[in-house]
N, C-alpha and C positions, 0 to 999 in steps of 0.2 A: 451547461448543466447546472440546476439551481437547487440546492437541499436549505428550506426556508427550516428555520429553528422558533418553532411558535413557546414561549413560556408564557404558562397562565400560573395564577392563583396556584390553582387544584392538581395540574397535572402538564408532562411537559412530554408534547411529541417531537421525536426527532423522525423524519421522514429520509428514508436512504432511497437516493437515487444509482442505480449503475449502470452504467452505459458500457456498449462494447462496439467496435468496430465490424464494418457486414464480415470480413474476415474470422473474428473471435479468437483475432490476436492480440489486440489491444485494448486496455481493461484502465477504464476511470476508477481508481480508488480511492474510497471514503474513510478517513481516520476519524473513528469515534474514540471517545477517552472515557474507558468507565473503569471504576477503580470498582477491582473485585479481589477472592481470596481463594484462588487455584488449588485445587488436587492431588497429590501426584502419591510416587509409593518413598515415603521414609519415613521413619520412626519420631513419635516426636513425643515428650511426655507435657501434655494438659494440664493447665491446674487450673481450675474458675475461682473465680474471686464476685462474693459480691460486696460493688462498689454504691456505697450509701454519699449521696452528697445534699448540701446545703448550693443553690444558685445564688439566693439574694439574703445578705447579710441581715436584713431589713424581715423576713421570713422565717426565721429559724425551726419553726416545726414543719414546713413545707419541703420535704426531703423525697429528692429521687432516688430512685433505684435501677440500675445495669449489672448486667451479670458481664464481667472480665475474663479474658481467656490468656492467660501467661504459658507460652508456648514454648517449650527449651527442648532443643537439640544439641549436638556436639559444636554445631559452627557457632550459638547464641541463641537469643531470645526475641520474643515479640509482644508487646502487650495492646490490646484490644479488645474493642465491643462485639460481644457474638452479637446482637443484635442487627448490628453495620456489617459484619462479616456474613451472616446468613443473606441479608438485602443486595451487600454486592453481589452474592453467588447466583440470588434469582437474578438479579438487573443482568447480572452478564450471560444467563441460559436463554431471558427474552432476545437481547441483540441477537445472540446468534441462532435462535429460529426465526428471528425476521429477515437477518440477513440471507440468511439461507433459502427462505421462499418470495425476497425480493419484496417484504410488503412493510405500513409502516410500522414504526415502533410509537407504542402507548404507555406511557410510565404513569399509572394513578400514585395518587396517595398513599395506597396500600404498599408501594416502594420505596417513596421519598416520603412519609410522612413517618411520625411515631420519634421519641423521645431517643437519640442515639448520644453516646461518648464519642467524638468526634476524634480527638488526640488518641494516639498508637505512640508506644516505645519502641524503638529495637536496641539491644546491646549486641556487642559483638567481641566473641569470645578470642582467645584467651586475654586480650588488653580489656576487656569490659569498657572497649566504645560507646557512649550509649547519644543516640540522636531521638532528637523527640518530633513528631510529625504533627504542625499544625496545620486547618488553616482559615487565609484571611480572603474572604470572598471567593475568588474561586480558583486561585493559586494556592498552592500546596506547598509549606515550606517545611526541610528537612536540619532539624537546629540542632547544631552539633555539642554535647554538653561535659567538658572535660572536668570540671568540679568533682575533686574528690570528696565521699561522703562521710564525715569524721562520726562514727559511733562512739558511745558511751555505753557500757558493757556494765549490765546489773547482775546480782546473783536474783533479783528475781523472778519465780516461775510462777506459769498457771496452764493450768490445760484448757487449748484451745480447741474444740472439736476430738479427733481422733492422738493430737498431738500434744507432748509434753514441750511448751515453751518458753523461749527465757525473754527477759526484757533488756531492749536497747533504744537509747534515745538520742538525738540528734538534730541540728537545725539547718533545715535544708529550703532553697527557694523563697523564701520569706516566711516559711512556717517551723513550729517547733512540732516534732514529730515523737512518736513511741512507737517502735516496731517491736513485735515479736516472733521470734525464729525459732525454729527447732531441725535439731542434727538426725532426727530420725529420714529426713527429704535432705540428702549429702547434694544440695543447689544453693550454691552462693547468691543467689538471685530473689526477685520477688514484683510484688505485684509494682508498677511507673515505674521510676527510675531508681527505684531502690534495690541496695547490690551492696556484695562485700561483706556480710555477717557469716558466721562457720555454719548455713546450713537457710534452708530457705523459709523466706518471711510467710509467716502463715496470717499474719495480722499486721495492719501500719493506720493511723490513724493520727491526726495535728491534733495538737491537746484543745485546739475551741472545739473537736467532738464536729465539725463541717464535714471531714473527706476520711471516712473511712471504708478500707479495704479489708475482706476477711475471705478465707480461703473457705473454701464451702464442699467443692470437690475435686478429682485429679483422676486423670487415667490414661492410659496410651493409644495415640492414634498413628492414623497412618494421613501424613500428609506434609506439605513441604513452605520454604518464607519464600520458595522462588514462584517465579511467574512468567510466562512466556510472554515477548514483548507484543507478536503478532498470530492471528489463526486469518488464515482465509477459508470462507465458506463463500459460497454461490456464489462466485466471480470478485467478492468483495474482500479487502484487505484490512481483516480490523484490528488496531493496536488497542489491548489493553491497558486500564492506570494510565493518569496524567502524570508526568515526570516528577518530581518534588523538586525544587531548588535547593540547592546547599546554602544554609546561611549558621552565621556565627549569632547568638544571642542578642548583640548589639546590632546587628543587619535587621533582626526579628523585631528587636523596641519599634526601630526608625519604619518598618512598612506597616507596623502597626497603630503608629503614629499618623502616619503619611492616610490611613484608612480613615482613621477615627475624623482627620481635617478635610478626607471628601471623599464618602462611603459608597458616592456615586457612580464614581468616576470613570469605571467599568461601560457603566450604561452610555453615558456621554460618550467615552472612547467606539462603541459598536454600535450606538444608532444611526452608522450612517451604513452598516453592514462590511463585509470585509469577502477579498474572494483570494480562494490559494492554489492556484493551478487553474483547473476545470473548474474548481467547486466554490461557489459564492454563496455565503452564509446570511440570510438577513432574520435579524430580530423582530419579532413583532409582541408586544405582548398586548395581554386580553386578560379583561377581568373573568370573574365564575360563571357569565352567561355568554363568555365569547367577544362583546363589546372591544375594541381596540382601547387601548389605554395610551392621551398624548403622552410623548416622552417626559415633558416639564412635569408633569402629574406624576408619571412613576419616578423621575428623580426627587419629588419631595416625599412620594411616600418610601421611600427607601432611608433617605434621610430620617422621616421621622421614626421609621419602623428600627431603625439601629440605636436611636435616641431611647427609644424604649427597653429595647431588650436591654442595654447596659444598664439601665436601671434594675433590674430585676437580674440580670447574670452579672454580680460584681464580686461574686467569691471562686475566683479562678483558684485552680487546684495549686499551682506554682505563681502568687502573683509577682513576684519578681521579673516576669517576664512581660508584662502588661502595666509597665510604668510608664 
């Protein structure tokens, strides 16, 4: 059984095949890995933030914008792009009507295109664990960050939206920061990985004015940070999310390093295709009119295309970790 993985430019099919035995007892199953943002019934209070940032130092009036979703429950927090979270929930309702009528799946642009925050926080209550989710090509790394965060406590205030808040300043990841909190939201918490002030951060912003966060709305939903590993429909067995690795910060330098010295490598490692069981994966990529693309050609334009974007995204939000 052969499930070819064709990635173009524009859009990327993945084609499920599932076979069964003349019996239909025996059932080939296909693990796709799509990272999405599950449903389920528990309380969880909302707080959006929006996130203003600076990519290229070099650019300073060319500023994005993402609306953040800072999620707290009783077990911790989540922080993330609705953006990414809306696109995983469609990406994952396509798999599973295709899986379920057996036909292929088509991921356009309209899925994987469009400006997203890539990085998610979680902390975990009551230690305030907090790991940060990057990642580097198509591994997913989960960076465990025990650094306590030493505030510096002002008496001053200003009202930020609905809220009366005070000022706190701190330097954290390679940046000098100024957050502002208010006790009227009783959450030690706030938008990254910022945590630990009497009452939650409605505002945080590094004094170069590049990465700031401001709380915009809040309100209570119903919905859950778990996620079911597997669903089977139509005879098929699909695990949801790629797993994250656990790494320590200094683990995260070194693969980031290990990328930037051959961003290829990926490609090299799978053009010769790879099979796991039943199911044999081969790559084939094709420019925007379908044309096959030689390998040696997409490994230099991969190359250069990383060459470039660094140029242009060199104002990481933490750069202490992209040394």
């Amino acid at each position: 059984m052969f499930a070819p993985l064709c990635i173009g430019f524009r859009k990327i099919v993945l084609f499920i095949y599932i076979s069964r035995n003349i019996n239909h007892i025996m059932h080939k199953l296909l693990v796709l890995f799509v990272s999405f943002f599950s449903l389920c019934n528990a309380q969880t209070n909302r707080f959006i933030y929006e996130y203003k940032f600076v990519p290229n130092v070099k650019e300073k009036d060319s500023v994005r914008t993402n609306l953040m979703a800072l999620d707290i429950t009783d077990k911790g927090s989540s922080y993330k792009s609705l953006r990414k979270m809306q696109r995983d929930s469609l990406i994952r309702e396509r798999v599973l009507q295709s899986a379920a009528a057996g036909t292929a799946l088509t991921l356009t642009s309209n899925f994987t295109g469009g400006t997203v925050v890539n990085h998610e926080v979680t902390k975990e209550y009551p230690d305030y664990k907090v790991f940060l989710i990057e990642q580097i090509n198509s591994d997913i790394y989960k960076i465990a960050d025990d650094k306590k965060i030493n505030w510096q406590l002002s008496p001053e205030t200003q009202k930020i939206g609905d809220y009366t808040a005070q000022k706190a300043t701190t330097s954290f990841g390679g940046r000098e920061w100024v957050a502002w909190f208010t006790t009227e939201l009783p959450f030690p918490d706030g938008p990254y990985k910022f945590h630990g002030l009497p009452g939650l951060i409605v505002k945080s912003e590094d004094t170069t004015g590049s990465h700031i966060m401001t709380l915009v709305a809040n309100k209570k939903i119903q919905t859950s940070t778990e996620m079911p590993n597997e669903v089977a429909r139509g005879g098929a067995r699909i695990t949801f999310g790629r797993p994250a690795i656990p790494v320590t910060e200094t683990q995260f330098r070194k693969a980031w390093k290990d990328y930037l010295a051959d961003p290829a490598k990926e490609v090299r490692k799978n053009m010769g295709g790879s099979t796991n069981g039943n199911v044999t994966t081969v790559i084939v990529y094709e420019d925007a009119k379908g044309n096959r693309i030689d390998p040696a050609q997409r490994i230099r334009s991969i190359e250069e295309n990383v060459k470039k974007r660094l140029e242009t995204d060199n104002n990481k939000i933490e750069p202490d970790l992209f040394q």
